[in-house]
N, C-alpha and C positions, 0 to 999 in steps of 0.2 A: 504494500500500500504506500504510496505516493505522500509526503508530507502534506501537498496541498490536500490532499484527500481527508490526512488526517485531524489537519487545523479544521475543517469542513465538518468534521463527524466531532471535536470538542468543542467547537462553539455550540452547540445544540446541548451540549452537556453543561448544564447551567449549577451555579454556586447553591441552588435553594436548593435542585434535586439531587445534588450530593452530599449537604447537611443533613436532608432527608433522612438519609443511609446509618446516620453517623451513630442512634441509639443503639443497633446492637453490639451486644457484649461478645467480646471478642470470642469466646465458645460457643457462642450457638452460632457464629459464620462457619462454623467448623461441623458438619452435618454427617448425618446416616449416608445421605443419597450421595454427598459428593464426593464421602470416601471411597462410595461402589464406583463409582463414575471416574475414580482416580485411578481406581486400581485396573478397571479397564481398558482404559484411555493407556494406562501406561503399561501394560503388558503388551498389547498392539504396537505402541510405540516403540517397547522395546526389541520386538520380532523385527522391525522395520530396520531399526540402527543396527542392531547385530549385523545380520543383510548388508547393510552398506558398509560394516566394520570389515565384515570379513570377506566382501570384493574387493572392494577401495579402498576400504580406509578414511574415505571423506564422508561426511555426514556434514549436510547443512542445518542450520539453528532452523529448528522446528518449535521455537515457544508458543508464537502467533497461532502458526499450523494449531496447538493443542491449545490456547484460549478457543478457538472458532470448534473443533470437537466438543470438548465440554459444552461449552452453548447449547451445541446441536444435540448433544446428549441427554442436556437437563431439560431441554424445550421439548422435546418430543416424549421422554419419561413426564412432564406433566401436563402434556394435551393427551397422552394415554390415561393418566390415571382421570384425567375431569371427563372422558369420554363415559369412561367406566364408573361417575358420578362421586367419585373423592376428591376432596377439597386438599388442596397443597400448596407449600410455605412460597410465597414470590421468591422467583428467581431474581437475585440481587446481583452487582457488582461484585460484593466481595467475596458471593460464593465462589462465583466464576471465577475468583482471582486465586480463590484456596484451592480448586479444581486444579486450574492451571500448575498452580507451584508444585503441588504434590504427584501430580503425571510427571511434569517435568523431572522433580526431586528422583523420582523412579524410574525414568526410564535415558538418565543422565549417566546411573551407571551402569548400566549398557555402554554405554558412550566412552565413558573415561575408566570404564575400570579395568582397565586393559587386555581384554577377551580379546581383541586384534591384534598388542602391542609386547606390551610385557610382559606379562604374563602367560599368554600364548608361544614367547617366545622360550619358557621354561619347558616346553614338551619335545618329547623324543622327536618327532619328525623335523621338528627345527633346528634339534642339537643335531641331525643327521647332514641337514641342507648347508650349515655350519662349517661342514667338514670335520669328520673324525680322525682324530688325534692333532689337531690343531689346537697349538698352546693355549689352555685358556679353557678350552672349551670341551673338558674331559667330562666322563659319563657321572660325573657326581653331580653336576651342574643342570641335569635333568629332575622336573616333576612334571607326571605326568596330571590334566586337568582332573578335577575329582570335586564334587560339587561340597562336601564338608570344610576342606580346607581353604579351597576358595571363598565362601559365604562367612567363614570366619575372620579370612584377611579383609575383605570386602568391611566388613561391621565394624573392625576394628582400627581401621585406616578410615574409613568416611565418615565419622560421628566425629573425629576433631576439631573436624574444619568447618563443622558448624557453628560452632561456638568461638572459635578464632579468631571474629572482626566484630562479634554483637557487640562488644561495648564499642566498638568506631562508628554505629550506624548512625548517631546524629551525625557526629560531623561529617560521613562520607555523602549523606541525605540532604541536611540541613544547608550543613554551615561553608561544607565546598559547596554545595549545588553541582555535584556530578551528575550528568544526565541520564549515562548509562541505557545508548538508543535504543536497544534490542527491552529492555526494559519497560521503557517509554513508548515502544510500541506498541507495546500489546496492552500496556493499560490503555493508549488510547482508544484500541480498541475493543478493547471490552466496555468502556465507558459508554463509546460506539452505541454498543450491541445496546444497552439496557438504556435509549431513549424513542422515542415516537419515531424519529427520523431512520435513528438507528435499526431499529426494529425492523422495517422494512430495508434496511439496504442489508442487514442480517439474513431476511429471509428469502430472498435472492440469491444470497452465498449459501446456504444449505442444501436450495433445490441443488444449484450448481456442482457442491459437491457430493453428498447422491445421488447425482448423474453419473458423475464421472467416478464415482468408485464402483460405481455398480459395473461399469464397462471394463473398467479395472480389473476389478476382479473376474469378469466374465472371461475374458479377454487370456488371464491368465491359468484360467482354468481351462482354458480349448485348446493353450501351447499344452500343456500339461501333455495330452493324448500322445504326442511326435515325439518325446523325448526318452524313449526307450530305453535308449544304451549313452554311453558319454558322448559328448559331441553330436547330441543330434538335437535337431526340434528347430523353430525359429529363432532362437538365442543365435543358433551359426548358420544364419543366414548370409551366405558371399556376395553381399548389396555390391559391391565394387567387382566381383571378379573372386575367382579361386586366388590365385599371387596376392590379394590384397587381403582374404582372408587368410592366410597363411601366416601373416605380418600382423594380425589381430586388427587391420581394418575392415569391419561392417557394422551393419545398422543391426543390434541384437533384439527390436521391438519390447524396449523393456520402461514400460511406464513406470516403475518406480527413478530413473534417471532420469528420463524426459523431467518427470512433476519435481525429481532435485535439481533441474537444469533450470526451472522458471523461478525456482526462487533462488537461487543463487544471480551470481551477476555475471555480467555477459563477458567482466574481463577473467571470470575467475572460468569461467567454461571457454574460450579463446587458448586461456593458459593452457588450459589440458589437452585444449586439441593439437598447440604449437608443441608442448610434450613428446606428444603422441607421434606426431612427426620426425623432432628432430632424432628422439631415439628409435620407434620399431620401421620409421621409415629409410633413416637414415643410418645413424650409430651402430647398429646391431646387425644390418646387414653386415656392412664394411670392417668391422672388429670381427663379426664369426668368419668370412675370409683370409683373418690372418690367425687360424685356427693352425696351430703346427708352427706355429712362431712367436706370435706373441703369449701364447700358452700352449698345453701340452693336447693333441688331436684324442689322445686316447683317457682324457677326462670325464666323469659323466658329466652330462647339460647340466645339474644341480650342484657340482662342487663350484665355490666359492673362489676357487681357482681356476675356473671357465670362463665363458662369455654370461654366466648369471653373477659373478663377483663384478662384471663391469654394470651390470644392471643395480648393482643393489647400493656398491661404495658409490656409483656415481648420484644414484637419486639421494642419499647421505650426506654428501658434500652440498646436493642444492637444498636440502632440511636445513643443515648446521650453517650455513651461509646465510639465509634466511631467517632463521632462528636468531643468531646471533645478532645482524644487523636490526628485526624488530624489537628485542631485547634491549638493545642499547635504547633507542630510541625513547623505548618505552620510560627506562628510568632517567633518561636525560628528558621526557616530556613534565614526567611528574616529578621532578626535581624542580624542573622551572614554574611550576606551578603551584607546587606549595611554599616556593618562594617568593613567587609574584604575592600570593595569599598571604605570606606573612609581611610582608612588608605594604599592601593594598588593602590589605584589609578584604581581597574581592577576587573571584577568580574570573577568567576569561574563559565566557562558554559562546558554544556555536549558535546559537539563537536566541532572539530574545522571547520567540515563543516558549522558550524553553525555561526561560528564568522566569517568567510571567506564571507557565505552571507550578516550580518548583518552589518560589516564595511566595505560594497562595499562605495566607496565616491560617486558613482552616483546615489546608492538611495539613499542615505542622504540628496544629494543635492536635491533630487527629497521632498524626504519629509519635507525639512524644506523650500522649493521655495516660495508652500503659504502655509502662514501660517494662523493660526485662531488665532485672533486678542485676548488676554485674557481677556481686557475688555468685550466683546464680551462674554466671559465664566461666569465672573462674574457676572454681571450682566443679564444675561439671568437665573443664577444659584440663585440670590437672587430673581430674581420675581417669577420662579417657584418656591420656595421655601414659598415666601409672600402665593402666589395663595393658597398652599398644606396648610399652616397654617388653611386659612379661614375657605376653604371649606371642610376638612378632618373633623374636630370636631363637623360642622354641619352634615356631616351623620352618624360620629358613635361618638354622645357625650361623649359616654363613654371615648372614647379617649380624654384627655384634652391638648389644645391646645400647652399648655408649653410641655408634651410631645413629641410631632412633632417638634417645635422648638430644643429644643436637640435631636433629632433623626438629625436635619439638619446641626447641630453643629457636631455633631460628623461624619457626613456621609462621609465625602472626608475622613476622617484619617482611618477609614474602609475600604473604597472603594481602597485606596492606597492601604493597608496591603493584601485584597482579591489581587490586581491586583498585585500585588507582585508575590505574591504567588502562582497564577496560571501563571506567565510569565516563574517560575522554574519547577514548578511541573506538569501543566496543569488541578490542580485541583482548581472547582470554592468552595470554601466555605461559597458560599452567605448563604445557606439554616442554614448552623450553627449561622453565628451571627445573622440570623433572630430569633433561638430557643432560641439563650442570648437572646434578646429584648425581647422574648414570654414570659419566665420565671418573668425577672425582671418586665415588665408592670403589670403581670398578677398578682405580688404580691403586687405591689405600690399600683395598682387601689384599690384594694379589692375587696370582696365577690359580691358584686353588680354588677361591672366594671369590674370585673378581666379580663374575659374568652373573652370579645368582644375587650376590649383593649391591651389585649393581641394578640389575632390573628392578628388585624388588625395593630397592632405596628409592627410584627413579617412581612407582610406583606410588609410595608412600606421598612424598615430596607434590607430586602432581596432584594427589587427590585431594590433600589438605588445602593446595594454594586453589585447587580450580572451584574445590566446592562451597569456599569463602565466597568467591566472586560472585558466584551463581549467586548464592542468597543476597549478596548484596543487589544482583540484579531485581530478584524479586520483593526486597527492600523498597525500592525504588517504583515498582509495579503497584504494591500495596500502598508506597506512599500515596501515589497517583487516582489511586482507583478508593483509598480510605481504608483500609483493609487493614486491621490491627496487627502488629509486629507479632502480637505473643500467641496470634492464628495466623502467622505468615510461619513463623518457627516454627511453632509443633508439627504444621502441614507438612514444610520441607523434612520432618524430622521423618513423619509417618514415611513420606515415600521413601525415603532414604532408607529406611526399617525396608520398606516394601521392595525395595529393590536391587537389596544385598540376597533377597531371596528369587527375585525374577530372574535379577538378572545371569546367575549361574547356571540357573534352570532352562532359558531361552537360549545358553550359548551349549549348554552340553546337548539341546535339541539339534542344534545345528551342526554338533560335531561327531552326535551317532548314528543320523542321518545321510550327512553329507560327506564330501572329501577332502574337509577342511585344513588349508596351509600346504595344498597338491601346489607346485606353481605351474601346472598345466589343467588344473582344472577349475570353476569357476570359481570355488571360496578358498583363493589363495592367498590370504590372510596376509599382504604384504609386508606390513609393518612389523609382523611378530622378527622375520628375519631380517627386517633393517636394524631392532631393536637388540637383539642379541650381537651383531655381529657390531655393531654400537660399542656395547657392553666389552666384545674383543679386542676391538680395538683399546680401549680404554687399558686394557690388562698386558697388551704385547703388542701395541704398536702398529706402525703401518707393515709391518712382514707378512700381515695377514691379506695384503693386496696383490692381484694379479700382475701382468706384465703390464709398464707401462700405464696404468691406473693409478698411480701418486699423480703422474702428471697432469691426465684431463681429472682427477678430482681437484685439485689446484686451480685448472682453468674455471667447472663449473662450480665450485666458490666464491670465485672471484667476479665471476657472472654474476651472481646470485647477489650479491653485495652491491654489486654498478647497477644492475637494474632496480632497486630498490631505492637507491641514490638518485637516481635519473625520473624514477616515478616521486620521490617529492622534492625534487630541486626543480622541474619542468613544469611550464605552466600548466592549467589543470587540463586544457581540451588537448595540450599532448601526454601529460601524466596518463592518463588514463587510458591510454591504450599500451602502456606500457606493462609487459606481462609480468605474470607473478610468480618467483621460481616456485615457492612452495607447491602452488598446486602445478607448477611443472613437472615436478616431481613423481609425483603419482603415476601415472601412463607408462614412467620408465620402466617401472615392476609390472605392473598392471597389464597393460595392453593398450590400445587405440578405442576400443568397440565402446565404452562407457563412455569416454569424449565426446563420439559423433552423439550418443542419443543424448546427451547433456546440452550440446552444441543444438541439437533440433530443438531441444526447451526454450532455449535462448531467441531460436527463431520463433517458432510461436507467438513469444510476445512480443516480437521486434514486429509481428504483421499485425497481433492482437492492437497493439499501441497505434500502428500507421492509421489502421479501420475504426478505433474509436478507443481512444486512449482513458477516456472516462469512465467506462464500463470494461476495459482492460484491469484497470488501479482496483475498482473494485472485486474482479473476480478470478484475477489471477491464483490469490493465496488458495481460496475455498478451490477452484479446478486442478490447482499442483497437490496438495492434500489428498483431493480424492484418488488423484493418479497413484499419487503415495501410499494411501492405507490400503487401499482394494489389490493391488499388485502386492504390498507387504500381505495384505491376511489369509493370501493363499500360501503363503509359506507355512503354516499353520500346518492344514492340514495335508498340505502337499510331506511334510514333514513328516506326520504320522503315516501316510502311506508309506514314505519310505522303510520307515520303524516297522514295520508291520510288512515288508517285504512282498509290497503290491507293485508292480511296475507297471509305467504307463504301454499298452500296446502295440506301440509304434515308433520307429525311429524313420523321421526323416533328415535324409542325408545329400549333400551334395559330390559328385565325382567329375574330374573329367572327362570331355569325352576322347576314345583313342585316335 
């Protein structure tokens, strides 16, 4: 949704009808129906992320996407129940808001708890893909997934970072007036949704997207029949030509990409397809011709000293180049800024619709009314903390106990700095200081320790800083929308509960079903073996790099770095088409096939906009959604068919002709 869309849909949302609001007490915004509604919303959601975790690896911020669910959830749960002649509670702002956080809060970790990355990168097929007997990465350094030990790490690592920045909320709220976009969108839209005007531009987007998840899902329940044996069905479809599938370019008809390609933006889908290029088009041809020279012919395609070590160090170097240069940035942004603030008395924000919201006196008042009591913070912050000591170094020894304790020590001044940082930029930077922590453990522990106390430091580090942020985002939601802090927390706390248990359960679905972390097959978990060999490097150096791979990892850093420089030193109408390596990055492991259908998202709304750019703003979110849930909900039970050792009847296949 489009700002002007947005300012359009808050003037209609007047000062009286959110004073309105403002008598309930903050537990009964916290309801029967919106927990069921949470927990819904956020198992789907979480089926969907997994999906994109263990394709790609990229997952676009889907908060908006599940404010507009919930709505649709609660609005049709009570035009059922008055149908059937029972009378039920107004749907309000802040329920929507408590819906919202707690889907989100739940199917978040899916997202960041590292079923793609680090933790996946501790199982056997990855310590294989790694290369056996290479320093570093001996067979102790294997666990294999298992849903107890995971759901324990999970609980015990994400309930820190809740409490991490509660006593900062005024001032990150109040007293900076951090905007925190991703934030402020969704309150605006939910504010949207619950007035006269709103209501009906609401119920536009629902037809819309039960339209389109119903096709969605239909759509992907009729590939289902073709997909027989590996490599068949419409997924490998040779849109381009056999030679260009062969290179992983085609069109794989997959609406869950398409609906992540519209809501993403069109320089972040550009990237992937310029990726996709210059590596499966270019790179990988030309390096596996110098197969018997610059490496050895009689390697298998998965050792790490192949043409797949040039796939994995090179997307590596454009992560840490990347990484590294938004990092700086970041704390050289919010350095300048709570300098400016201490010496101005005022910070510099990007709009002044934006300060006009955030210094209303009546949500202030609303926000600071109840408060959460900081002892309360602290103390709930040092026992989880105790807890995470104990039992962390009892599952992975490697990791020594004093390391957790300074991971906990340093964790609030982190989680500040991230939450900072994403209240100006709306970028979360969890995943970078989790690769500082990868690095430095990986090199403290040593050759033995390195790789497990690494991941799992890198683990730790990330969950605490990213899940700070998050609640500060929805801090900022609640502010917006009136939603009491002490039903913004407990909400974030339930899904957080709720999805230390989803979330293990949705990924071991997908990993005793499917062929999860194959790199020739569709859920090739990219990141788990970026993330490990990460971890290798950190322990013994660049030795673990192929022929000639120091030097273009060198180059594609130093890429990574000038074009990041070049996009904010240029002015904006050439900044912006200046590509982004991060998500350059992705297609190198990956393939080209998820680009192009991301790339057609992007057209879509690039014709949606030419033809009526009005009714584009509005209904883009609600039609990428539907594309997204109805494509996600057949993984469901496509899932259990496979559990259950049903195969689809058919394989269609393409050949050439002789």
């Amino acid at each position: 949704m489009s700002m002007e869309e947005m300012k359009e849909i808050e003037e209609n949302v007047t000062e009286e009808e959110l004073r309105n609001s403002r008598i309930t007490p903050w537990f009964k915004q916290i309801t029967i129906r919106g927990i069921i509604a949470s927990i819904i919303i956020g198992i789907i959601y979480s089926v969907i992320v997994m999906k994109l975790n263990l394709t790609t690896g990229l997952v676009p911020n889907l908060n908006v996407s599940a404010a507009l669910i919930a709505f649709v959830f609660i609005r049709t749960w009570t035009k059922l129940l008055h149908k059937a002649g029972f009378v039920t509670k107004p749907f309000t702002p802040q329920e929507n808001t408590i819906i919202q956080t707690c889907s989100v809060a739940c199917y978040s970790i899916s997202v960041g708890g590292g079923f793609g990355s680090y933790l996946l990168g501790l199982n056997r097929k990855t310590y294989e893909q790694a290369g056996i007997g290479t320093p570093g990465n001996g067979p102790g350094t294997v666990k294999e997934p298992g849903f107890a030990w995971m759901t324990a790490f999970l609980f015990v690592s994400s309930f820190v970072g809740l409490l991490a920045l509660v006593p900062l909320r005024k001032i990150m709220i109040i007293d900076y007036k951090l905007t925190y976009p991703s934030g402020t969108a969704t309150a605006v839209l939910i504010n949207g949704f619950h007035t006269p005007k709103g209501d009906q531009l609401a119920r536009k987007q629902v037809h819309g997207f039960i339209k389109f998840f119903s096709m969605s899902f239909l759509w992907a329940f009729f590939q289902w029949f073709y997909t027989g044996v590996e490599k068949c069905g419409f997924v490998q479809f040779p849109t381009f030509g056999l030679k260009a599938w062969q290179n992983s370019f085609y069109f794989d008809f997959s609406a869950t990409y398409i609906g992540a390609g519209m809501i993403c933006s069109h320089i972040v889908n550009l990237s992937l397809l310029l990726g996709a290029v210059v590596s499966w088009g270019i790179m990988w041809p030309l390096i596996g011709d110098r197969k018997g020279d610059w490496f050895l012919a009689t390697l298998p395609q998965s050792s790490m000293k192949s043409l797949n070590g040039y796939k994995v160090f090179i997307s590596i170097s454009l992560i840490l180049g990347d990484g590294l240069y938004n990092f700086l940035k970041i704390i050289f942004i919010t350095a300048n800024n709570i300098r400016a603030a201490a010496k101005n008395n005022k910070l510099k924000l990007p709009s002044e619709e934006q300060n006009k919201v955030a210094d209303d006196l009546g949500r202030n008042e609303v926000f600071m009314r109840e408060t959460i009591p900081v002892w309360v913070a602290f103390l709930g912050y040092i026992i989880f903390s105790i807890i995470s000591i104990i039992v962390i170094p009892l599952m992975f020894p490697e990791l020594k106990w004093y390391f957790v304790v300074v991971a906990y020590i340093l964790a609030p001044s982190l989680s500040f700095c991230n939450a900072y940082g994403a209240g100006l930029t709306d970028m979360n930077m969890a995943y970078n200081y989790g690769k500082v922590a990868l690095f430095v453990l990986a090199a403290v522990a040593g050759q033995n320790n390195g790789v497990v106390a690494g991941l799992v430091g890198c683990g730790l580090i990330k969950s605490i800083v990213s899940i700070s942020s998050d609640l500060m985002h929805d801090f900022k939601t609640g502010h917006l929308t009136l939603t009491s802090p002490r039903s913004m927390l407990v909400s974030q706390a339930i899904g957080t509960a709720i999805g230390c248990v989803v979330a293990p359960l949705t990924f071991l679905l997908f990993y005793k079903a499917f062929d999860v972390g194959n790199p020739d097959g569709e859920y090739k978990a990219p990141y788990a073996i970026v993330y490990r060999n990460m971890a290798i490097l950190g322990v013994e150096g660049f030795s673990a790099l192929p022929g000639h791979c120091l030097q273009l990892c060198y180059g594609f850093f130093a890429f990574a770095i000038l074009a990041n420089l070049v996009r904010d030193k240029s002015p904006k109408h050439i900044g912006k088409w200046i590509p982004l390596p991060m998500a350059m990055a992705v297609p190198f492991l990956v393939g080209a096939y998820f680009a192009i259908d991301m790339c057609v998202g992007s057209l879509v709304v690039f014709i949606w906009h030419k033809v009526n750019s009005r009714k584009a703003n509005l209904m883009i979110p609600a039609v990428a959604s539907g594309l997204i849930c109805g494509d996600g909900l057949w993984i469901l039970p496509s899932s259990l068919l496979a559990l259950a050792k049903i195969r689809p009847p058919m394989c269609m296949n393409f050949l050439a002709t002789k």
